[in-house]
C-alpha positions as CSV (number, residue, x, y, z in Angstrom):
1,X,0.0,0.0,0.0
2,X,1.3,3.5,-0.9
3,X,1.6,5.1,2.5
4,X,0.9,8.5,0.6
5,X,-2.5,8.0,-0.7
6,X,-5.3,6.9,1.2
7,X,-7.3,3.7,1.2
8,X,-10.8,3.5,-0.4
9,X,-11.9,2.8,2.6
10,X,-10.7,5.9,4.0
11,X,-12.0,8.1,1.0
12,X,-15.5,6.5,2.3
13,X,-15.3,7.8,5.0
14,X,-14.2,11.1,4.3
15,X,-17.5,11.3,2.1
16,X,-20.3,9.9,4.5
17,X,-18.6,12.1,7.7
18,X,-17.1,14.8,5.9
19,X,-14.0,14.3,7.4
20,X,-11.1,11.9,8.7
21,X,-7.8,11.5,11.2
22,X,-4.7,10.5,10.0
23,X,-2.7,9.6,13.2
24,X,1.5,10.2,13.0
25,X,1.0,12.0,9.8
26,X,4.3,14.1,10.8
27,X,6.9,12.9,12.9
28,X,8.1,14.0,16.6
29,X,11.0,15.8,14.9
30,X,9.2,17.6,12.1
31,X,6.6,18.7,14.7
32,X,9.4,19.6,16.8
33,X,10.7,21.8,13.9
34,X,8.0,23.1,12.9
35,X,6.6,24.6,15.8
36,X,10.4,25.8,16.8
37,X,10.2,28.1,14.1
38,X,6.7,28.9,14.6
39,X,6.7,30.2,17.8
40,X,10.3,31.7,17.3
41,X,9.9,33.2,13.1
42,X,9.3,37.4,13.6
43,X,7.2,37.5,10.4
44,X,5.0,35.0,12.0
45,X,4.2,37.6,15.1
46,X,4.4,40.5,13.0
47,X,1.7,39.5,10.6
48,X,-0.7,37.8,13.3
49,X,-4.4,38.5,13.0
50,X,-6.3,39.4,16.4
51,X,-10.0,38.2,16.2
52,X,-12.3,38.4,18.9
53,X,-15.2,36.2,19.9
54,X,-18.3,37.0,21.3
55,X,-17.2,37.1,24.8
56,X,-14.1,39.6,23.7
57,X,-11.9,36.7,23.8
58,X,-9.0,37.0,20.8
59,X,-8.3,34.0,18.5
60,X,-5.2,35.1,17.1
61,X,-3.5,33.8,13.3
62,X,-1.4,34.6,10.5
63,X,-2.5,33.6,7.2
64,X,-0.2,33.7,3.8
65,X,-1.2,32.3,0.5
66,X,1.8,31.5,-1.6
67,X,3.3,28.4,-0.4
68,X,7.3,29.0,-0.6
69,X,10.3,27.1,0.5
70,X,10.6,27.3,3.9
71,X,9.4,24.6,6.6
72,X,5.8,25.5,6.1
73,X,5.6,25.7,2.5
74,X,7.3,22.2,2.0
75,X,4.5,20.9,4.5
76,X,2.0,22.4,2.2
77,X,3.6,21.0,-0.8
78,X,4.8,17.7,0.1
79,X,4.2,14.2,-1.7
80,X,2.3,13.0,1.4
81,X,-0.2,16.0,1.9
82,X,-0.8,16.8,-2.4
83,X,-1.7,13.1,-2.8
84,X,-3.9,12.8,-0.3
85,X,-5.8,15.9,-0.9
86,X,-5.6,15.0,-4.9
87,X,-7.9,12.0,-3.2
88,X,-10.9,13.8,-2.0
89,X,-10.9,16.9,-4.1
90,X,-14.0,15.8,-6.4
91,X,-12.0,17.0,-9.5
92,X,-9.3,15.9,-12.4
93,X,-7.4,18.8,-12.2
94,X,-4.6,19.7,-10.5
95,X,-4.1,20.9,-7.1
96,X,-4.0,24.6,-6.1
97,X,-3.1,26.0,-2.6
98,X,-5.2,28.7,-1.4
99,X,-3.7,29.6,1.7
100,X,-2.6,28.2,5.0
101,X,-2.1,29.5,8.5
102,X,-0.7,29.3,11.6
103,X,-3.5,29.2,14.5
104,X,-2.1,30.2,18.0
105,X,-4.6,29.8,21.0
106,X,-2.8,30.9,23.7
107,X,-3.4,29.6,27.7
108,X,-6.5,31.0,29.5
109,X,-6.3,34.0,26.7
110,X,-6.9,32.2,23.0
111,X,-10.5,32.9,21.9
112,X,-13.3,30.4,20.5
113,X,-14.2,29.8,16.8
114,X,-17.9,30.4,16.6
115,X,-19.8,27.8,14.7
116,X,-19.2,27.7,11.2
117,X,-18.7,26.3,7.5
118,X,-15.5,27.5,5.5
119,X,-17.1,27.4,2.5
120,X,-19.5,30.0,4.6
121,X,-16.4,32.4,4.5
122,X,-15.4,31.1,0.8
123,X,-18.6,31.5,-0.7
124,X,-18.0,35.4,-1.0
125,X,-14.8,35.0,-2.6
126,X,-17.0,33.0,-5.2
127,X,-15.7,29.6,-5.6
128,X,-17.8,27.6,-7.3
129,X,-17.8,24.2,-6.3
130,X,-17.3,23.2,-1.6
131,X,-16.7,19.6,-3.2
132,X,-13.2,20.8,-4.6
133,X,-12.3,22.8,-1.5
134,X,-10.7,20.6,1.1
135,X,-8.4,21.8,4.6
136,X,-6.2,19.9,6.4
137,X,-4.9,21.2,9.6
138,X,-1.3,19.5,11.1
139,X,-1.1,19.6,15.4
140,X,2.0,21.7,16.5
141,X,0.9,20.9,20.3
142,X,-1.6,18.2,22.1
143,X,-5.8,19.4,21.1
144,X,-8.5,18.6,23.0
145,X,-11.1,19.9,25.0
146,X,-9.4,21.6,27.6
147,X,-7.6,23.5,25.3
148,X,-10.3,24.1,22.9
149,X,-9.8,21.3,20.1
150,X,-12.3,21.6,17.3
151,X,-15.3,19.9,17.1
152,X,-17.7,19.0,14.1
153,X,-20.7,17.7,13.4
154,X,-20.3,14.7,11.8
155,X,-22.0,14.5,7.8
156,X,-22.8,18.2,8.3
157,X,-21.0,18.7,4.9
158,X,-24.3,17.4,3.7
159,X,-26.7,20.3,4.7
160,X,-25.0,22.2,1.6
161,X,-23.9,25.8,2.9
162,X,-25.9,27.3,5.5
163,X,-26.4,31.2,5.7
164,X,-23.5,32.6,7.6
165,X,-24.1,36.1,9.6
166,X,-21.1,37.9,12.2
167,X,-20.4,36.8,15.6
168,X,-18.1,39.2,17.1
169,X,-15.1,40.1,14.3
170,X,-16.0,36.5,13.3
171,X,-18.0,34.9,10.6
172,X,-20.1,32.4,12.0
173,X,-23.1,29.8,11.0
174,X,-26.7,30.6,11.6
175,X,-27.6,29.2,15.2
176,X,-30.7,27.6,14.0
177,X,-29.4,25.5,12.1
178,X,-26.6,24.5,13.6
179,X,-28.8,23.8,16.4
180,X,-31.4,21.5,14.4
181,X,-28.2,19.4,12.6
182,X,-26.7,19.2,16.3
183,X,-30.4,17.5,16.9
184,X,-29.6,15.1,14.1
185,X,-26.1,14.3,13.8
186,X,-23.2,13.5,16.1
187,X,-20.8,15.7,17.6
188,X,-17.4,14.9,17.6
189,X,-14.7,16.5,19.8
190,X,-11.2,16.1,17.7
191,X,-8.8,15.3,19.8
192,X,-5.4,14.5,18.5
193,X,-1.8,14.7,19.3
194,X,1.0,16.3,17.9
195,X,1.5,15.5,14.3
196,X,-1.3,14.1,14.2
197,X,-3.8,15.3,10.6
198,X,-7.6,16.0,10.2
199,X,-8.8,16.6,6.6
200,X,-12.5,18.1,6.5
201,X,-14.7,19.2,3.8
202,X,-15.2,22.8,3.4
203,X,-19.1,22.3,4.3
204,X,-18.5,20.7,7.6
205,X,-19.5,22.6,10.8
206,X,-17.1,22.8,13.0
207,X,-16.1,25.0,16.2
208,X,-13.5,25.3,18.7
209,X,-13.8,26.4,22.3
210,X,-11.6,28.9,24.1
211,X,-8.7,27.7,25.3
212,X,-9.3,27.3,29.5
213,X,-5.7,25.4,29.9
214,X,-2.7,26.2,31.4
215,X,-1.2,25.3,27.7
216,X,-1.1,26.4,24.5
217,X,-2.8,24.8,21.3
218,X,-1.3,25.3,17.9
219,X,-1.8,24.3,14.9
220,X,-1.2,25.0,11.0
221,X,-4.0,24.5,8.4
222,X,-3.6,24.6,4.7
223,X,-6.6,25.0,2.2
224,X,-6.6,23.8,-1.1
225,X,-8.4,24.0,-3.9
226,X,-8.8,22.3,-7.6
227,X,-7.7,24.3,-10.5
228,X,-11.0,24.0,-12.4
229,X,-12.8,25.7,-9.1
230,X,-12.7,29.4,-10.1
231,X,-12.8,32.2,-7.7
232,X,-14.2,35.1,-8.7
233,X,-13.9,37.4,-5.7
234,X,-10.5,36.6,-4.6
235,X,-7.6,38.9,-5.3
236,X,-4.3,36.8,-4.2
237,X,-3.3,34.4,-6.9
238,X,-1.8,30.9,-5.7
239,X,-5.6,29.4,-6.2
240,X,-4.8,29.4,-9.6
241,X,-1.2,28.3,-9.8
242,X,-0.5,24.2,-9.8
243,X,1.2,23.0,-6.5
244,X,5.0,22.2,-7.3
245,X,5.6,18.7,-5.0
246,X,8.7,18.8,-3.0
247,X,9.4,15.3,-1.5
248,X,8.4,14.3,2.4
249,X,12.2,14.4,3.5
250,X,12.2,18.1,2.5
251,X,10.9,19.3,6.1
252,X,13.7,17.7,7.8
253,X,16.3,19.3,5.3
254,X,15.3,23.3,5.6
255,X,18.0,25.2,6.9
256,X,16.0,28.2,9.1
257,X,15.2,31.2,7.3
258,X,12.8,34.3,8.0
259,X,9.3,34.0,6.3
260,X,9.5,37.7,6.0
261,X,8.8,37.2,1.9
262,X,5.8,35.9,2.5
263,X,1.9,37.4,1.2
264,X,0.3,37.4,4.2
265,X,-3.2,38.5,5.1
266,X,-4.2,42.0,5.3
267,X,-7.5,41.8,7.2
268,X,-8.8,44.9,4.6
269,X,-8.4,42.4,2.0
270,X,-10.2,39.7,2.9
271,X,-14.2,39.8,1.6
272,X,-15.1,38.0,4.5
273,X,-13.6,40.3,7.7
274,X,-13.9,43.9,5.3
275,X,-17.8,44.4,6.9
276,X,-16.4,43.5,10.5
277,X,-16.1,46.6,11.7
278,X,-12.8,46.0,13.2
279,X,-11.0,48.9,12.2
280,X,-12.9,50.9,13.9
């Protein structure tokens, strides 16, 4: 079996929950590594996003699009992570990056994520098709509920996308809803360990809760989309552009550099926080 790819079983699950855990997907010293530079990188502080909840809580996270070749980028891009995510993108064509970021809930301080779909914050950047938008988010540190892992509600991808309005600087799902499919389906705290993977559809609800610990939870998520899913309210350009695959061994290799270069988020830009309020 190509430890790469996933199993047809595991695409079958993917589809009927909406989502799926891949245990170990990076290693103790890639973890290690990666969440070195994380916490330690300048650009990564510098370019941090602070969003509150509705309790005035802040969420924080920086978000670039362009996936380059530093530690991050070569998570984005490598064999392991494309092929899977080649697997469950409901497409032919090849696979586009859209943007990752680094989330930082911090101990007692880090904010909740209000219910919600990403394709509810997508959907005004007009992509076209949730099926070929997929994320995948890596553990940096231990989740679970203490610290405020995410939850979902599992086959929620089903519903189709569900009318998204703003909770505190955050886009969130309408309560109703969520509260009927909560009636109906099963909640799911994801718990997992460093290294450890969750893919999930872009129509899944999911949620996190603040983080109440005396530890932090990090975590990077990468979004990616299929070239033939057009976006026609988005202004950055790596949806577009065909991921170039770097091999797995090419986290362990990078030699520390700043991620200064990188296009990070400017909250103005962004169609879904630009009616916010927040800068005022």
């Amino acid at each position: 079996m190509n430890t790469n790819q996933f199993t047809n079983a595991q695409i079958e699950q993917y589809n009927k929950d909406g989502y799926i855990i891949i245990k170990n997907f990076c290693s103790k010293e890639e973890v290690a590594k990666m969440y070195g530079i994380a916490v330690q990188d300048d650009a990564m502080a510098k370019n941090a996003l602070d969003l509150n909840d509705q309790t005035g809580k802040k969420t924080k996270l920086s978000l670039w699009f362009t996936p380059g070749n530093d530690i991050f980028g070569y998570l984005t891009r490598s064999e392991r992570m494309v092929n899977r995510v080649a697997q469950v993108l409901d497409s032919e064509a090849p696979v586009c990056h859209f943007h990752s970021k680094l989330m930082q809930k911090e101990p007692k301080v880090g904010g909740a994520w209000e219910w919600h779909q990403d394709y509810g914050y997508w959907y005004k950047n007009q992509f076209m098709f949730p099926d070929q938008l997929v994320s995948v988010m890596v553990a940096l540190t231990v989740a679970n509920k203490e610290n405020g892992c995410i939850q979902v509600i599992k086959g929620s991808h089903k519903l189709g996308r569900v009318n998204h309005g703003f909770a505190g600087e955050q886009v969130g799902a309408d309560m109703t809803m969520v509260e009927n499919a909560l009636k109906t389906m099963e909640l799911v705290y994801v718990e997992i360990e460093p290294g450890d993977a969750l893919f999930f559809h872009s129509n899944i609800l999911h949620r996190s809760a603040s983080n109440n610990s005396d530890y932090p939870r990090w975590s990077i998520i990468s979004c990616y989309s299929a070239q033939s899913n057009i976006a026609y309210n988005e202004t950055s350009t790596a949806w577009q552009q065909p991921i170039s695959v770097v091999p797995d061994t090419a986290i362990l290799q990078w030699e520390p550099e700043s991620l200064g270069n990188a296009d990070f988020l400017k909250k103005e830009n962004d169609p879904a926080l630009k009616d916010t309020g927040w800068e005022k």
